[in-house]
C-alpha positions as CSV (number, residue, x, y, z in Angstrom):
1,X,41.1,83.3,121.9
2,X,43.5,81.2,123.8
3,X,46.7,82.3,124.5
4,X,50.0,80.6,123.0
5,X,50.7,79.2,127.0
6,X,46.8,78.2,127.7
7,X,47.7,74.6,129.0
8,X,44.2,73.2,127.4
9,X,45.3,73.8,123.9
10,X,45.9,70.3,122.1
11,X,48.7,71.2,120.6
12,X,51.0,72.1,124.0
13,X,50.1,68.2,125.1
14,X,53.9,66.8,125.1
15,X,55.4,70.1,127.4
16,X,52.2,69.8,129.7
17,X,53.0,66.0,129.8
18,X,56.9,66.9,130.8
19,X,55.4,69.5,133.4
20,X,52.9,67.0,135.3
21,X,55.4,64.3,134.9
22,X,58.2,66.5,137.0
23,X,55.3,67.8,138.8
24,X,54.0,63.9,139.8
25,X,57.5,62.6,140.2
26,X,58.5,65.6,142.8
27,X,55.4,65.6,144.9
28,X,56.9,63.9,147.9
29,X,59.1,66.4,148.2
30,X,56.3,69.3,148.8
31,X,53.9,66.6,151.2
32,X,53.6,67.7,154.7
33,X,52.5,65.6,157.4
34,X,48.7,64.9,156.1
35,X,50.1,64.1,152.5
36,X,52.3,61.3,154.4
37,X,49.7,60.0,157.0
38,X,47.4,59.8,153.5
39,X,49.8,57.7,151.8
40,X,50.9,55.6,154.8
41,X,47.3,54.6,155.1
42,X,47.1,53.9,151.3
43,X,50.0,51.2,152.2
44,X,48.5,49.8,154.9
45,X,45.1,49.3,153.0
46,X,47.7,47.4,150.0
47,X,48.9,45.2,153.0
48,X,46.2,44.6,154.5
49,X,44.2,43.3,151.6
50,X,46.9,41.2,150.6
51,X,47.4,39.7,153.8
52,X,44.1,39.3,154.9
53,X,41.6,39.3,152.3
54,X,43.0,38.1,148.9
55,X,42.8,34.5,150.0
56,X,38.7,34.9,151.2
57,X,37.8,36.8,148.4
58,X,39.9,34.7,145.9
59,X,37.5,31.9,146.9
60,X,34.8,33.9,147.4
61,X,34.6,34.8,143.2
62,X,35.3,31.7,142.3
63,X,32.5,30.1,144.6
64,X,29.7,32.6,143.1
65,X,31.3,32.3,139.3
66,X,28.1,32.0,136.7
67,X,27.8,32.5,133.0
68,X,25.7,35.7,133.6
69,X,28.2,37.5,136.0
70,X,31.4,36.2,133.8
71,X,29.6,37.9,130.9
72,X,28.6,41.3,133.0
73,X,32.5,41.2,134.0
74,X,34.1,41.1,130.6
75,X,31.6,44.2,129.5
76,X,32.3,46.1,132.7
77,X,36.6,45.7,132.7
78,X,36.5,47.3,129.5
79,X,35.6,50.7,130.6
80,X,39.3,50.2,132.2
81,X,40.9,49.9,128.6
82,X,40.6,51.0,125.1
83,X,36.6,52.7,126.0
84,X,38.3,54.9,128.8
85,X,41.0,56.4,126.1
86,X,38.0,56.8,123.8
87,X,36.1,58.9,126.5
88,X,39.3,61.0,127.3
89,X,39.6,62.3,123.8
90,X,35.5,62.3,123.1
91,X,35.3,64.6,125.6
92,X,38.9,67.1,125.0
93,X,37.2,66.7,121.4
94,X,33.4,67.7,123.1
95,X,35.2,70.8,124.4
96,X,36.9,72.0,121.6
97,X,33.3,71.8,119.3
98,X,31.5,73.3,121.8
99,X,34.3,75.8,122.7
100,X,33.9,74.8,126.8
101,X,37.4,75.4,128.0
102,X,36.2,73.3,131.1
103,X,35.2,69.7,129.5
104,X,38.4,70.6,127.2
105,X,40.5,70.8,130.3
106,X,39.3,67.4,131.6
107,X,39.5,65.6,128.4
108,X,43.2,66.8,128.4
109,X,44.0,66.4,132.0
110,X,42.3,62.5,131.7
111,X,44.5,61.8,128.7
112,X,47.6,62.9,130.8
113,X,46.7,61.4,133.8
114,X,46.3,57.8,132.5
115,X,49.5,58.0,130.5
116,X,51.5,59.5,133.7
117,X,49.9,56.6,136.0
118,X,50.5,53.7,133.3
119,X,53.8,54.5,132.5
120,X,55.2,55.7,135.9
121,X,54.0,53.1,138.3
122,X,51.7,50.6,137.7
123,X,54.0,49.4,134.7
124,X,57.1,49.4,136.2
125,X,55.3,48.3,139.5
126,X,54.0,45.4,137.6
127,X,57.5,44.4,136.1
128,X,59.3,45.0,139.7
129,X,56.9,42.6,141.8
130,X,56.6,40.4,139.4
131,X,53.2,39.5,141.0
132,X,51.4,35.6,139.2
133,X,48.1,36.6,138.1
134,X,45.2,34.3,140.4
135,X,44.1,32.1,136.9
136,X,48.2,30.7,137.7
137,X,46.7,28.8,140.5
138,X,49.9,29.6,142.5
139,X,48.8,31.5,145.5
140,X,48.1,34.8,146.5
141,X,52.0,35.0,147.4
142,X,53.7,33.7,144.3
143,X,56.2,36.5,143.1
144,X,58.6,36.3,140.6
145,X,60.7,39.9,140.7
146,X,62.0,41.2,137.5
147,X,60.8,37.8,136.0
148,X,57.3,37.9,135.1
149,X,53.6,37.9,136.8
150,X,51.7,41.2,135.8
151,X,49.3,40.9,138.5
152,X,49.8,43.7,140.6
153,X,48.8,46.2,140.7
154,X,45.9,46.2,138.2
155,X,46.1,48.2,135.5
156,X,42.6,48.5,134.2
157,X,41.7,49.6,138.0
158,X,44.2,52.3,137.4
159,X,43.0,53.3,134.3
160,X,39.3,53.6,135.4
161,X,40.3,55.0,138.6
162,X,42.3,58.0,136.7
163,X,39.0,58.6,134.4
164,X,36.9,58.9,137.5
165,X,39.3,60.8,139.8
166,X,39.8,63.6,137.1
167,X,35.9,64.0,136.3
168,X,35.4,64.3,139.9
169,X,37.4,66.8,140.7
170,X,36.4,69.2,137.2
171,X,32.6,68.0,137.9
172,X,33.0,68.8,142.0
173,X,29.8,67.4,142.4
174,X,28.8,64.4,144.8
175,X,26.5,62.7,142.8
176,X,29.1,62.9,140.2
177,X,31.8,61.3,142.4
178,X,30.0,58.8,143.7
179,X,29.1,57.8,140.0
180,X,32.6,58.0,138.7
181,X,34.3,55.8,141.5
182,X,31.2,53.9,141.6
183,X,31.8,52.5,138.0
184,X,35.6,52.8,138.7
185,X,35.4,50.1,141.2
186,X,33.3,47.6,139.1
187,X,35.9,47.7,137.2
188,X,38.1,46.1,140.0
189,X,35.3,44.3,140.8
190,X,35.0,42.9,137.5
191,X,39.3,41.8,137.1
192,X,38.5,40.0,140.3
193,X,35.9,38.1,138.9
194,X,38.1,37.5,135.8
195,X,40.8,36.1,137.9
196,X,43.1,38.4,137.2
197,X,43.7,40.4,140.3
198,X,43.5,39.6,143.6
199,X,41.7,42.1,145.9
200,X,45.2,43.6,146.9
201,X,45.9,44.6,143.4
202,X,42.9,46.3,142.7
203,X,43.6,48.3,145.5
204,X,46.8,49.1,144.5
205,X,45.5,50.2,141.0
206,X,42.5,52.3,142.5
207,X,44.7,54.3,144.6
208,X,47.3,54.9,141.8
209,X,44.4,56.4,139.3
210,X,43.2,58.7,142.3
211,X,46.6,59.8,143.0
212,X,47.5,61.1,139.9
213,X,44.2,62.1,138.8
214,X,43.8,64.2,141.6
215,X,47.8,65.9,141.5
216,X,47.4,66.2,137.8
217,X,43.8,68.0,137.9
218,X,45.4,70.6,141.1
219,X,48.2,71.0,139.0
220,X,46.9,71.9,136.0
221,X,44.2,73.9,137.7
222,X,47.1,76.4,138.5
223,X,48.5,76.5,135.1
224,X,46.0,77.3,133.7
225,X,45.6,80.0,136.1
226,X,48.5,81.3,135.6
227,X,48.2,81.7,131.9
228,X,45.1,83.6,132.0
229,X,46.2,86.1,134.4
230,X,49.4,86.8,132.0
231,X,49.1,90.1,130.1
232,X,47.4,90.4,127.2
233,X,47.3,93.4,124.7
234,X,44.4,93.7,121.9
235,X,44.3,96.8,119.4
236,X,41.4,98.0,117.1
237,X,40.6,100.8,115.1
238,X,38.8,103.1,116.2
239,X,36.3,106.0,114.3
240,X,35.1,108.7,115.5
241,X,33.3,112.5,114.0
242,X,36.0,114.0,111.7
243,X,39.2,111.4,112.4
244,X,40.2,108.1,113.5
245,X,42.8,106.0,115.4
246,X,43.5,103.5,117.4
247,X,42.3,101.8,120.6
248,X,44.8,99.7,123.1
249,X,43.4,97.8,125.8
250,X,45.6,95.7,128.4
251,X,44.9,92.5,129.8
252,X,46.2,91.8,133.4
């Protein structure tokens, strides 16, 4: 049975959602010099997309555009909005029915770690930069700051890119990864084609996804750890020959 502080329960969601939030919102504070080379690289790849490859591949999707790839597109971007949720709780739902704390754990971790990258940067990322969306026709360098343009970063990469980030790192399997962020990046793939994103944006949104998949999964991870090692006390009865009583067994 799980214990009243097992992070997986259902029912614990919102103070699991506080703890990962403070947890997500702090981790800059507890990088060391890797964590910061990491991320400095993740900005440079944002730049450098933006300043040398939006343009090119801008033209590039709209110089291959046909009926047959616009109509693969609009399947494949949905797997970055209301299908992803549906997968998150299928699968906490999967664990429950099949009592499998693991696929539990990932079906709660997903639904966490899309609402925690959502709502704590690409949304206010989107309303800060103010980014025009590449079907304006106004150039890979039109912003409008606190005034409209939801272009970057994309928000459907994010969302796919948090599914696949948190099934990878539950599954810890290659074939598995390479499957997850496979998919994840048609998704991208498929906004571009949209004209929705530029390439820049996608990037943006991938990177997001990964980076709070992965702290809320490591995080989580120790929770949960943490709560099973607590103690535990069970009694029963016990009968014996001629009397009975009772039996008391500890849980470290």
């Amino acid at each position: 049975m799980d214990s009243p502080s097992d992070p997986d329960r259902f029912g614990h969601l919102p103070r699991l959602l506080l703890d990962d939030t403070e947890h997500a919102v702090t981790a800059p504070a507890r990088w060391d010099r890797s964590d910061w080379t990491t991320a400095g690289l993740g900005a440079a790849a944002v730049l450098g997309s933006g300043l040398l490859l939006d343009h090119s591949m801008a033209q590039f999707m709209a110089r291959h555009a046909s009926a047959s790839w616009d109509r693969d597109a609009k399947a494949v971007q949905n797997l970055g909005s209301t299908p992803s949720v549906a997968i998150a709780v299928g699968t906490y739902v999967a664990g429950v029915a099949f009592k499998d704390p693991e696929v539990r754990a990932t079906g709660i971790d997903t639904m966490v770690t899309m609402g925690l990258a959502q709502l704590l940067l690409t949304i206010p990322l989107k309303v800060v930069v103010g980014r025009s969306r590449p079907s304006k026709d106004l150039g890979t360098h039109d912003f409008h700051p606190l005034n409209g343009g939801e272009s970057f970063p994309s928000g459907h990469t994010t969302q796919a890119f948090a599914l696949a980030s948190v099934i990878a790192e539950h599954a810890d399997q290659p074939w598995v990864s390479c499957v997850s962020y496979g998919l994840a990046g048609l998704v991208g793939v498929a906004r571009m084609e949209q004209r929705q994103h530029f390439l820049s944006d996608v990037v943006a949104g991938g990177l997001i996804g990964t980076f709070v998949g992965k702290t809320v999964v490591a995080y989580n991870q120790t929770l949960r750890a943490d709560a099973h090692s607590k103690l535990s006390v069970s009694v029963a009865p016990t009968f014996q020959p001629g009397g009975y009583g009772l039996s008391v067994a500890m849980k470290f």
